[in-house]
N, CA, C and O atoms as a GROMACS GRO file, in nm:
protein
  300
    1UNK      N    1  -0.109  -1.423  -2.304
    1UNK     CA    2  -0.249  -1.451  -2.322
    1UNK      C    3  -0.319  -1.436  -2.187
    1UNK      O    4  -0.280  -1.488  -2.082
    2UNK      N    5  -0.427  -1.355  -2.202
    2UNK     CA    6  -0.471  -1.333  -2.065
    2UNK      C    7  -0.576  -1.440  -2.036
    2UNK      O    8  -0.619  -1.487  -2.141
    3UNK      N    9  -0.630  -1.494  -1.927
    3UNK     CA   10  -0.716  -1.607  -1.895
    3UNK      C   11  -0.827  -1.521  -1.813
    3UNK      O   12  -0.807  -1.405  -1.777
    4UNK      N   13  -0.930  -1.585  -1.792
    4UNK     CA   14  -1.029  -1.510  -1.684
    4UNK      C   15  -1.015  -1.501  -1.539
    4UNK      O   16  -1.106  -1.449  -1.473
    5UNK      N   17  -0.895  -1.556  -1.473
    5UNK     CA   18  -0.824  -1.540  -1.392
    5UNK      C   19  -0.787  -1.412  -1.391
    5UNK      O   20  -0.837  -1.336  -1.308
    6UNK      N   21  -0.687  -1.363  -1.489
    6UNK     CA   22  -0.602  -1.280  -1.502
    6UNK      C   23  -0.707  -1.132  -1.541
    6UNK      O   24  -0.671  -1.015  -1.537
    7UNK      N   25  -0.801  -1.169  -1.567
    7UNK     CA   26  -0.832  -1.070  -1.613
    7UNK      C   27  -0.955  -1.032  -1.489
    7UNK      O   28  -1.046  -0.959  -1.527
    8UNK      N   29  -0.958  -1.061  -1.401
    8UNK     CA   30  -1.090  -1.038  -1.304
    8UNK      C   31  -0.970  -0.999  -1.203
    8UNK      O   32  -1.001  -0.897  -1.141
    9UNK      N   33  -0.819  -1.057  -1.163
    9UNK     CA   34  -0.726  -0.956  -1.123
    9UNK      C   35  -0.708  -0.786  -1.152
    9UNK      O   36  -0.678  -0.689  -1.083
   10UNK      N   37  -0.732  -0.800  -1.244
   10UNK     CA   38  -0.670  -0.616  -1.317
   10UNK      C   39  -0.788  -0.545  -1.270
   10UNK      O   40  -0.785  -0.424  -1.248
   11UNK      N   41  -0.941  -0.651  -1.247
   11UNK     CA   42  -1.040  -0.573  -1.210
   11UNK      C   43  -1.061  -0.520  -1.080
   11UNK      O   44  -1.111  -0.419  -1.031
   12UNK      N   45  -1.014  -0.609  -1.046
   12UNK     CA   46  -0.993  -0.653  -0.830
   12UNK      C   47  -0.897  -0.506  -0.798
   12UNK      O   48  -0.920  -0.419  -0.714
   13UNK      N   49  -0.792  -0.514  -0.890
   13UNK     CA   50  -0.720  -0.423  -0.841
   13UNK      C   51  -0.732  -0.267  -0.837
   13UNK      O   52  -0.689  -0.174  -0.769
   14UNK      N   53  -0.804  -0.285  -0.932
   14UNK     CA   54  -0.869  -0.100  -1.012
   14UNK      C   55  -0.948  -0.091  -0.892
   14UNK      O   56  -0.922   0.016  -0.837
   15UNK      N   57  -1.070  -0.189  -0.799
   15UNK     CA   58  -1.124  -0.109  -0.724
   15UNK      C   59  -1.076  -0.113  -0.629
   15UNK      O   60  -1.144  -0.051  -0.547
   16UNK      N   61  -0.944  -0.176  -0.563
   16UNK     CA   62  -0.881  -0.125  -0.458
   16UNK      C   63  -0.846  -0.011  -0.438
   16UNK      O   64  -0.857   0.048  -0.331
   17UNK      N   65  -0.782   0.046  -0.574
   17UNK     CA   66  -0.714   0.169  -0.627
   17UNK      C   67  -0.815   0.306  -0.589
   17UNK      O   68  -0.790   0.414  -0.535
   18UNK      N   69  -0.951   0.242  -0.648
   18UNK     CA   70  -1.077   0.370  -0.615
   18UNK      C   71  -1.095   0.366  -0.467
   18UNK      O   72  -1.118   0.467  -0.400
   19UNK      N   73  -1.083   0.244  -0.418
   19UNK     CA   74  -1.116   0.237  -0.282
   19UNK      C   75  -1.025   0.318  -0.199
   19UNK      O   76  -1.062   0.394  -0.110
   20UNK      N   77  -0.895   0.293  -0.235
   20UNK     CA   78  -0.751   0.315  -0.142
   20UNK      C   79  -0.785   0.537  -0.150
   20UNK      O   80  -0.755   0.622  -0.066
   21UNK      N   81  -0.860   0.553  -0.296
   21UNK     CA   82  -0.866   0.726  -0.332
   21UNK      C   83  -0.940   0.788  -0.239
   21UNK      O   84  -0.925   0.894  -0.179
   22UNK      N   85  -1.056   0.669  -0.234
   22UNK     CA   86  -1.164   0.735  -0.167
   22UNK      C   87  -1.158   0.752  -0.052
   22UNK      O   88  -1.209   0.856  -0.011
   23UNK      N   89  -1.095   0.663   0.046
   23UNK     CA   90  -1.074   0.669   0.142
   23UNK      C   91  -0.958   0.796   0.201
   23UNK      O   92  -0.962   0.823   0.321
   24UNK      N   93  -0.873   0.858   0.125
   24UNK     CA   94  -0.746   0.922   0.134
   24UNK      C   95  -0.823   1.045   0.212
   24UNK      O   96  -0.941   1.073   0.192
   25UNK      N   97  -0.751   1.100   0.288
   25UNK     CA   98  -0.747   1.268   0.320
   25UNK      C   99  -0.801   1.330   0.271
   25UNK      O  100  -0.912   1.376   0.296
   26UNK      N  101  -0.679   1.356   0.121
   26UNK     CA  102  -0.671   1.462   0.025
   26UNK      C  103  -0.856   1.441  -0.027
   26UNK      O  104  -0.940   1.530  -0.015
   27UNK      N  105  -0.882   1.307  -0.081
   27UNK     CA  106  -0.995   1.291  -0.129
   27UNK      C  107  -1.144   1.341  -0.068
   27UNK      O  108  -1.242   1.387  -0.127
   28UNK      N  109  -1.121   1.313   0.061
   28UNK     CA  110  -1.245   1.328   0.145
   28UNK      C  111  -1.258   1.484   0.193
   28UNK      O  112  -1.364   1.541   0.219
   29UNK      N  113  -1.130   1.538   0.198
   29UNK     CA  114  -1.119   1.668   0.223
   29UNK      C  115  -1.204   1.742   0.100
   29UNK      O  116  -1.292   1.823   0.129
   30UNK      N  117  -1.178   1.715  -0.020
   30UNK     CA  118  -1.189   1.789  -0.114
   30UNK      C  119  -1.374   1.786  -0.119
   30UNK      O  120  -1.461   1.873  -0.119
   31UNK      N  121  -1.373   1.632  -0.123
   31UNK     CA  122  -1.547   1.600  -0.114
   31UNK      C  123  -1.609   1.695  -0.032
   31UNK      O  124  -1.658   1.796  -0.083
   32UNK      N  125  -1.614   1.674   0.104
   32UNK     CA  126  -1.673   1.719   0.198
   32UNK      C  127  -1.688   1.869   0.182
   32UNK      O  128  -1.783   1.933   0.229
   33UNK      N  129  -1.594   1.918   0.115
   33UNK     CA  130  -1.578   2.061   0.140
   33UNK      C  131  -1.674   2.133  -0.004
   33UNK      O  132  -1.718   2.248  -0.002
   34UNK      N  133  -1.687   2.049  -0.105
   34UNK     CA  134  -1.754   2.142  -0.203
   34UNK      C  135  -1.922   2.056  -0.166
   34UNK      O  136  -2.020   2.091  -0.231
   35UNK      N  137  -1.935   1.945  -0.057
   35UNK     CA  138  -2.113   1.894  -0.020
   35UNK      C  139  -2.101   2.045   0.051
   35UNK      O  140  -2.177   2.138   0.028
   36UNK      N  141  -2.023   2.046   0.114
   36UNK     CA  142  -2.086   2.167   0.224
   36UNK      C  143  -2.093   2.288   0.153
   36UNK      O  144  -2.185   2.357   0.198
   37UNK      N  145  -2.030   2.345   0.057
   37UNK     CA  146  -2.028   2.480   0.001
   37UNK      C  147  -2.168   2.463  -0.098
   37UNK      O  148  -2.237   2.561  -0.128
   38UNK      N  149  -2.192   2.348  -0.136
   38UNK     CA  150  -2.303   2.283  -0.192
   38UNK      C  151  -2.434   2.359  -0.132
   38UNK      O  152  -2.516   2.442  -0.171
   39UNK      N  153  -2.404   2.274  -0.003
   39UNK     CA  154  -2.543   2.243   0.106
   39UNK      C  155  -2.556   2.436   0.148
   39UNK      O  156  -2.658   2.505   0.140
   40UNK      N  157  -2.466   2.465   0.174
   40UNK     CA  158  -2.487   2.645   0.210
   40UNK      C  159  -2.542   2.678   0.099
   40UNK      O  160  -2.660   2.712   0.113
   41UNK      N  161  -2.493   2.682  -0.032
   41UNK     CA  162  -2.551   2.768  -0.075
   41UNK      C  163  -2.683   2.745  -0.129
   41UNK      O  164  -2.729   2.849  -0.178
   42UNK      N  165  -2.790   2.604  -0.141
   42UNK     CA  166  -2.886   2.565  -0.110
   42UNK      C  167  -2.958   2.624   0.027
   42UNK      O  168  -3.073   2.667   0.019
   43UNK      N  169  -2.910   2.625   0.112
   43UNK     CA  170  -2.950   2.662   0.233
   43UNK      C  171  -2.966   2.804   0.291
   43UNK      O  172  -3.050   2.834   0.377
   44UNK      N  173  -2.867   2.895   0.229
   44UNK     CA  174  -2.902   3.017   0.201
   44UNK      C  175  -3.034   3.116   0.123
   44UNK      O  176  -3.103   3.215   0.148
   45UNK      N  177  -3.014   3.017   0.016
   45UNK     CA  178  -3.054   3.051  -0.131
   45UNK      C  179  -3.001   3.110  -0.212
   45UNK      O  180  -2.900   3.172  -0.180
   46UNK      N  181  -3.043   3.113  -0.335
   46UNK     CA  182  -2.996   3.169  -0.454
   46UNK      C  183  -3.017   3.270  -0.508
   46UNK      O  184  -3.093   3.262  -0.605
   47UNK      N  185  -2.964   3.403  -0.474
   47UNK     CA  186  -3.069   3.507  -0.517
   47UNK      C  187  -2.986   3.607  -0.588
   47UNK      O  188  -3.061   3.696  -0.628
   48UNK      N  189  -2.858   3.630  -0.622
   48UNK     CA  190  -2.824   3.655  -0.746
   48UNK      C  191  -2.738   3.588  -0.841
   48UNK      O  192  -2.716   3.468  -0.830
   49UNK      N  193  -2.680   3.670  -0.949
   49UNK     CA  194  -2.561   3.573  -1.068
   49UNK      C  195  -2.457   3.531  -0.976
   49UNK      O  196  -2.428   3.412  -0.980
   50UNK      N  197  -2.386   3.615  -0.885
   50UNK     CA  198  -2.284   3.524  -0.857
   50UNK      C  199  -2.318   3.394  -0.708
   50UNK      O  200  -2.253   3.291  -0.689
   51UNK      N  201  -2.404   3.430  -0.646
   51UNK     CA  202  -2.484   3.310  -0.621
   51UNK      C  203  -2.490   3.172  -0.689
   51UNK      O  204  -2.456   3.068  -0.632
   52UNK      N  205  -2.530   3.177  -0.804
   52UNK     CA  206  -2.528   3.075  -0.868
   52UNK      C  207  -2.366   3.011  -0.957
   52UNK      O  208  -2.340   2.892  -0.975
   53UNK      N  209  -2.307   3.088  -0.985
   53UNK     CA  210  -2.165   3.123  -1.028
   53UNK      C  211  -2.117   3.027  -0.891
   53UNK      O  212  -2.062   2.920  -0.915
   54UNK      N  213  -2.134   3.057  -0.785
   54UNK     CA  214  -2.104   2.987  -0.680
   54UNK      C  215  -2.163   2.842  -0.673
   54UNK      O  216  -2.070   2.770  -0.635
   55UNK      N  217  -2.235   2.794  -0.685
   55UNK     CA  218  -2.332   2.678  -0.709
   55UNK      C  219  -2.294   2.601  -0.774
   55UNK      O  220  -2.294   2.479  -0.757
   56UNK      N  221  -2.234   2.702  -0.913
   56UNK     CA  222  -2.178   2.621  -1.022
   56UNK      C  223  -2.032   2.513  -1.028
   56UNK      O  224  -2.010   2.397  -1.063
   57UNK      N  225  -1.945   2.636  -0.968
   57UNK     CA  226  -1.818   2.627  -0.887
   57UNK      C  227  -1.814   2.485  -0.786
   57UNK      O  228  -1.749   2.382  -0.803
   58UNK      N  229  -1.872   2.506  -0.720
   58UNK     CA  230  -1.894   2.394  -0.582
   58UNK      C  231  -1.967   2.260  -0.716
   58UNK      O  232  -1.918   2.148  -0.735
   59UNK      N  233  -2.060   2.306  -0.770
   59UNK     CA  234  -2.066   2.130  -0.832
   59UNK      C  235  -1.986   2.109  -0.931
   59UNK      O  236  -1.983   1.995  -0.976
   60UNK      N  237  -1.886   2.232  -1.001
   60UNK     CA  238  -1.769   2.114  -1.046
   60UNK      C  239  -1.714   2.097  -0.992
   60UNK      O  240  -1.656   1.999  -1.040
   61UNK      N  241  -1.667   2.122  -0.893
   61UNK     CA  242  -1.498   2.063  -0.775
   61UNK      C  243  -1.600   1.907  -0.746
   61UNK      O  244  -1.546   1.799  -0.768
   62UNK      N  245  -1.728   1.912  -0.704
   62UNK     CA  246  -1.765   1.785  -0.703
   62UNK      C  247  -1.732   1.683  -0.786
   62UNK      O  248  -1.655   1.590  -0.765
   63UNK      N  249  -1.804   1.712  -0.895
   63UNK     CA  250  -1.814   1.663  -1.012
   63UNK      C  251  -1.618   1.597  -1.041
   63UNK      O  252  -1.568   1.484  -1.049
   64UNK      N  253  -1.586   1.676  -1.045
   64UNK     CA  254  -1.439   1.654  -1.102
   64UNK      C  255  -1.384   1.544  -0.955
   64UNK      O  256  -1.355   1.430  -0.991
   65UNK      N  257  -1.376   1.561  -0.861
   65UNK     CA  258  -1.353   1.462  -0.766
   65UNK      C  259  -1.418   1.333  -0.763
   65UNK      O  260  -1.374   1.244  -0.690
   66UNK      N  261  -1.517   1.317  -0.834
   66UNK     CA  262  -1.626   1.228  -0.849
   66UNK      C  263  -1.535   1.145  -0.972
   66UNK      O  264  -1.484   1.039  -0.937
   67UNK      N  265  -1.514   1.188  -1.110
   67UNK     CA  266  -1.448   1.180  -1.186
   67UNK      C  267  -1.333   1.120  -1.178
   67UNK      O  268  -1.295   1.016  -1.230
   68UNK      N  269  -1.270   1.209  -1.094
   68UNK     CA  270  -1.130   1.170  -1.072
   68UNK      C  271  -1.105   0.967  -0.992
   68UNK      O  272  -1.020   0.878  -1.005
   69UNK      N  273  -1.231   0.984  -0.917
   69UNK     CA  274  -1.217   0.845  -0.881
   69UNK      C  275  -1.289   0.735  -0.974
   69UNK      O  276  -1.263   0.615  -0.962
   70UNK      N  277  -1.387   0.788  -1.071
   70UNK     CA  278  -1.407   0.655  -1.178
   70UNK      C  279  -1.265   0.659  -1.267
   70UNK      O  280  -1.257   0.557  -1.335
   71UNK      N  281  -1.206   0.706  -1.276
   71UNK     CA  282  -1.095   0.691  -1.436
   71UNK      C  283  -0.994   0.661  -1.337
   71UNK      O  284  -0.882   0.676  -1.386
   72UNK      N  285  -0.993   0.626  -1.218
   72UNK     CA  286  -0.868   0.603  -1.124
   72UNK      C  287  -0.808   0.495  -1.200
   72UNK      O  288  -0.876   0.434  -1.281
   73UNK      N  289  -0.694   0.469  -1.182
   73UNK     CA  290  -0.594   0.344  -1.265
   73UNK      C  291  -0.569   0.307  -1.154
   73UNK      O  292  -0.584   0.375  -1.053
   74UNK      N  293  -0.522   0.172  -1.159
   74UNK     CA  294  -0.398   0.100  -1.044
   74UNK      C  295  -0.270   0.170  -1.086
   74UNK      O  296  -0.247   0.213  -1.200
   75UNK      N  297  -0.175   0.179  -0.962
   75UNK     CA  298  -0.103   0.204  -0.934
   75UNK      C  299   0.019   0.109  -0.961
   75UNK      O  300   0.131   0.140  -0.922
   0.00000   0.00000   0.00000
């Protein structure tokens, strides 16, 4: 039987888990690298299909890294 103790634990721990992701290498590497492929190709502009094909690309690697740290589980 779980108590409200027990159950604000499992919560405590899930955001260590996002915390411990976010903070990682692998994680920040991946971030940083599709803000910036982001921010260029904003900064360039957009001026044909694969331009944007590119745009698209860079905000799912975001997107999915973003993702990847809400559905994070404890370990």
């Amino acid at each position: 039987m779980l108590t409200g103790n027990d159950a604000g634990a499992v919560v405590s721990g899930a955001g260590r888990s996002r915390l411990a992701r976010v903070q990682s290498i692998e994680w920040l590497g991946q971030t940083t690298a599709s803000v910036c492929w982001i921010s260029s190709m904003l900064a360039y502009g957009i001026k044909s299909g694969g331009d944007w094909l590119q745009l698209l690309a860079a905000s799912a690697w975001l997107l999915a890294n973003i993702v990847a740290i809400a559905n994070a589980e404890t370990d």
